[in-house]
Every structure is written in structure tokens, then in C-alpha cells.
C-alpha positions in Angstrom: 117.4 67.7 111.3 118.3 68.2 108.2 115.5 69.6 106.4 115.2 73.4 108.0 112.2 74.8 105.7 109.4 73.1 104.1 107.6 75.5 100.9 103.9 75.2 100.2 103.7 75.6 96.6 101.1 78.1 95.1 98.4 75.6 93.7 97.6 74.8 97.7 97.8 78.3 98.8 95.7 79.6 95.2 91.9 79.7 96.1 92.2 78.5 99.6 89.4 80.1 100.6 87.3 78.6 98.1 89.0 75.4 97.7 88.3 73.0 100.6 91.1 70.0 99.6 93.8 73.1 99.4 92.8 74.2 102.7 93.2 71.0 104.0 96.5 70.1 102.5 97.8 73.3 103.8 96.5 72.3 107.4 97.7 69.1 107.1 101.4 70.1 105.7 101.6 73.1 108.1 100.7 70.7 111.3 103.3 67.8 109.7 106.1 70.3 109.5 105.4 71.9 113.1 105.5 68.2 114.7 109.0 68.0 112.9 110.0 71.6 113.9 110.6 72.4 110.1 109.6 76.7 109.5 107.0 76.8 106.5 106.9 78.6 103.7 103.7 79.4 101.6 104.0 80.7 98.4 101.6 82.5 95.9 99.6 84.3 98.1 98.1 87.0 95.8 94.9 88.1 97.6 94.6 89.3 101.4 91.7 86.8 101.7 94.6 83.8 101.3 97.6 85.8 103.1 94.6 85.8 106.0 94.1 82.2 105.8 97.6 81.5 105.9 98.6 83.2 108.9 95.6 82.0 110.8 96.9 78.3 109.7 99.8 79.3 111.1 102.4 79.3 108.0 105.5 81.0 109.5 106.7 82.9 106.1 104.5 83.9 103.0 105.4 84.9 99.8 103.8 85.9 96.9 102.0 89.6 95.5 99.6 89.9 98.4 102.9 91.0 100.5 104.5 93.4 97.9 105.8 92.5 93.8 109.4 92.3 93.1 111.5 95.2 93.2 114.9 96.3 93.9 117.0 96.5 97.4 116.7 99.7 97.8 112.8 100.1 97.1 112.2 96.8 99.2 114.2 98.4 102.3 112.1 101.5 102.3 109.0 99.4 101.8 110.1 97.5 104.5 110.4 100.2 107.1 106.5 101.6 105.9 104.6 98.0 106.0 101.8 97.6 107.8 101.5 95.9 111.4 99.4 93.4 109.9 102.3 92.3 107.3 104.6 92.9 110.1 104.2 89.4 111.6 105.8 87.7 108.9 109.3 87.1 108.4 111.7 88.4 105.9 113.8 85.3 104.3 116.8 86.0 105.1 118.7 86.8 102.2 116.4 87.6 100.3 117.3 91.2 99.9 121.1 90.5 98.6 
């Protein structure tokens, strides 16, 4: 296959508590991409209410401010090594600390 991640952008992940249709586009794109063993990526998750939502969907990786704001290598290893269990779960993209 050569399509290996699919990203949610952050207008379906924004609101999805409150928003029924973004709910169930993320549903419906996480479920898609499973059937076709693709990993998904959410992005813009800025609250823990949607970082929640997301891993109870079942998104494999999530991005956004909810998990931590940019910073630099050396600040995102050491935050890295404190996180919570919770945040735990989800993957580091690989790379994407140089």
C-alpha cells in the first residue's frame, strides 16, 4: 500500500465534542483508514475533552496543543521522559524531533 498515514485535519477534530457531523467524519475516516490498514493522524487537538474523544475513536497519533506547544529538541526530550501515562499511549511521529 502505498499510502502509510492518513491526517485528520483540525476543522473535524475542533469542537468534536460539540459538533455531531465532525464526530462523525472522524468515525467514519478513522474506520475507512483501519479497513485499509493506513495509521491515522488527528491534528488540532487543543482541549483534553477532544484529545479524549480522539483516542476513544481510536486515532493512532494526535497532534496539536492539548499534547504539549512547539518547543525545541532538547525541551521536547525532557518533556518526553515526564508525560503523563495518559499521553503516554500515543505515538511520537517519528522524526519529529530532528
Amino acid at each position: 500500500n502505498e499510502i502509510d498515514r492518513l491526517k485528520i485535519d483540525r476543522r473535524f477534530v475542533q469542537n468534536i465534542n460539540e459538533n455531531g457531523d465532525n464526530s462523525k467524519i472522524v468515525r467514519a475516516i478513522t474506520e475507512l483508514a483501519r479497513g485499509l490498514g493506513i495509521s491515522i493522524v488527528a491534528e488540532g487537538a487543543e482541549t483534553e475533552a477532544e484529545l479524549d474523544s480522539l483516542m476513544a475513536i481510536g486515532c493512532d497519533q494526535v497532534q496539536g496543543y492539548s499534547i504539549a506547544f512547539p518547543m525545541p529538541q532538547d525541551k521536547a526530550r525532557e518533556w518526553l521522559a515526564a508525560r503523563s501515562p495518559k499521553k503516554a499511549k500515543l505515538k511520537v511521529l517519528q522524526g519529529s524531533l530532528g
